[in-house]
C-alpha positions as CSV (number, residue, x, y, z in Angstrom):
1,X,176.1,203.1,173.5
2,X,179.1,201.8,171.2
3,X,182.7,202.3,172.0
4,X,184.3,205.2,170.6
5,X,187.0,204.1,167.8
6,X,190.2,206.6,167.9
7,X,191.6,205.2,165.0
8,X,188.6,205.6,162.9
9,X,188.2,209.2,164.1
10,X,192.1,210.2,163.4
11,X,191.0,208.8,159.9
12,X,188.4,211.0,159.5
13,X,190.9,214.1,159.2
14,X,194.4,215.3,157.6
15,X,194.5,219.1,158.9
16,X,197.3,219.8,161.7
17,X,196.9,221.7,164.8
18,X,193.0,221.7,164.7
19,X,191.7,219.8,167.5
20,X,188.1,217.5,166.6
21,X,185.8,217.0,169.5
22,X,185.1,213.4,169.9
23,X,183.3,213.3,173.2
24,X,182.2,215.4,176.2
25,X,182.2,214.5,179.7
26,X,180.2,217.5,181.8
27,X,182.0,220.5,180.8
28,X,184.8,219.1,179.3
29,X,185.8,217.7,175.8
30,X,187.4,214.9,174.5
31,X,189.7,216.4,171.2
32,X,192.0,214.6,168.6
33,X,194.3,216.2,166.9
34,X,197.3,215.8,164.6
35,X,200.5,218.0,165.2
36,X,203.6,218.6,163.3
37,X,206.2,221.3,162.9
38,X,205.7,224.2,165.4
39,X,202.8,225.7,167.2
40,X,203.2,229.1,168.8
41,X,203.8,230.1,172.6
42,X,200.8,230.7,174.6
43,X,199.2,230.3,177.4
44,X,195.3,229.1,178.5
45,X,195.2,231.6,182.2
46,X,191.6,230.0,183.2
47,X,192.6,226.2,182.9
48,X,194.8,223.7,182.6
49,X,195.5,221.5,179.3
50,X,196.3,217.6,179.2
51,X,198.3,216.2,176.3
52,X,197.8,212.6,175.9
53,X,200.0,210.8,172.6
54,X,198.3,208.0,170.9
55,X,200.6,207.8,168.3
56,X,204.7,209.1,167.5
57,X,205.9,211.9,169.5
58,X,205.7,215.5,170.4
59,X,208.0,218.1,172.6
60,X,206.5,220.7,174.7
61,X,208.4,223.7,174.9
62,X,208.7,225.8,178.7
63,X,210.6,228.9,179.9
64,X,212.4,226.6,181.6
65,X,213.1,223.5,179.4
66,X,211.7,221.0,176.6
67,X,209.1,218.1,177.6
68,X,209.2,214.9,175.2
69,X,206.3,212.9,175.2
70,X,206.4,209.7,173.3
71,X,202.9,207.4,172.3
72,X,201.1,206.0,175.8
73,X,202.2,209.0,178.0
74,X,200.4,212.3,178.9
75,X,201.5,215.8,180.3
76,X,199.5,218.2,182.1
77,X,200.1,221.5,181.4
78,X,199.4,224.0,184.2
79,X,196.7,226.7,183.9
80,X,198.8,230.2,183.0
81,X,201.8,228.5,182.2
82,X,203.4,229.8,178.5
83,X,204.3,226.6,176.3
84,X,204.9,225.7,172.8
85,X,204.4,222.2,171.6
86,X,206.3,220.8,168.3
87,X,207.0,217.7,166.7
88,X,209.3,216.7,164.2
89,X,206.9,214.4,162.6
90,X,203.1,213.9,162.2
91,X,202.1,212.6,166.3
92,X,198.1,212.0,166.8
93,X,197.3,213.5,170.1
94,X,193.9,213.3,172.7
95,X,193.3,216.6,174.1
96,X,191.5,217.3,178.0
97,X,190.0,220.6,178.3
98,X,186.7,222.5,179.1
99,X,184.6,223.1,176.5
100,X,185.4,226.8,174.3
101,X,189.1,226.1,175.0
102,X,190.6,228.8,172.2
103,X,193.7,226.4,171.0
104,X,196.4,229.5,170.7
105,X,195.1,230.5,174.4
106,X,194.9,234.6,174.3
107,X,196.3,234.7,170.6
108,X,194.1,234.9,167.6
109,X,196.2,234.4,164.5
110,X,196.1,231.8,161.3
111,X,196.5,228.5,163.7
112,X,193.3,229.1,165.7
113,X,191.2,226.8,164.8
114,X,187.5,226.8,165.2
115,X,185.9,225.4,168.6
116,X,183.2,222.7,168.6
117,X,183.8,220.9,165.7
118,X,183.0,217.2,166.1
119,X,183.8,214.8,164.1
């Protein structure tokens, strides 16, 4: 029963694009994560993905044009839709999403990072 402290948890890591599980709400998880550089395209078919920025900024790459999203705003990110998110420098990020959400969506390459790990 004690708050949960953001920036004590983004503290608690330095790796990029490897969300950290910070809470669970019934099936769904609560992940931090720090971006920067490019991710890849993908897409997630069975759900959708929130991006919510604590901290700097990020882009989200579309078929059809480039999202910015600077600290204190949020995208949702439609189930099946391909996207690539970016930043040009290090943004802290909250992620939304059910719990096994694979982070590169149907790809399995070097940025897919390992699911359930809290911190």
């Amino acid at each position: 029963m004690s708050p949960i402290s953001l920036t004590d948890k983004f503290s608690q890591f330095t790796d990029l694009w490897s969300p950290k599980v910070i809470a669970e709400m019934n099936d769904y998880q609560f992940k931090l994560v720090k971006v920067e550089g490019e991710f890849i395209w993908h897409q997630h078919d069975d759900t959708d993905e929130v991006f919510i920025v604590i901290e700097g900024s990020m882009y989200i790459e579309f078929e059809s044009g480039t999202l910015k999203l600077n600290a204190g705003e949020m995208h949702v990110v439609p189930k099946g839709m391909m996207h690539k998110p970016f930043a040009h420098e290090t943004c802290h990020v909250m992620l939304v999403e059910p719990r096994g959400v694979v982070n590169t969506g149907e790809v399995t390459n070097d940025l897919t990072s390992e699911n359930d790990v809290w911190i």
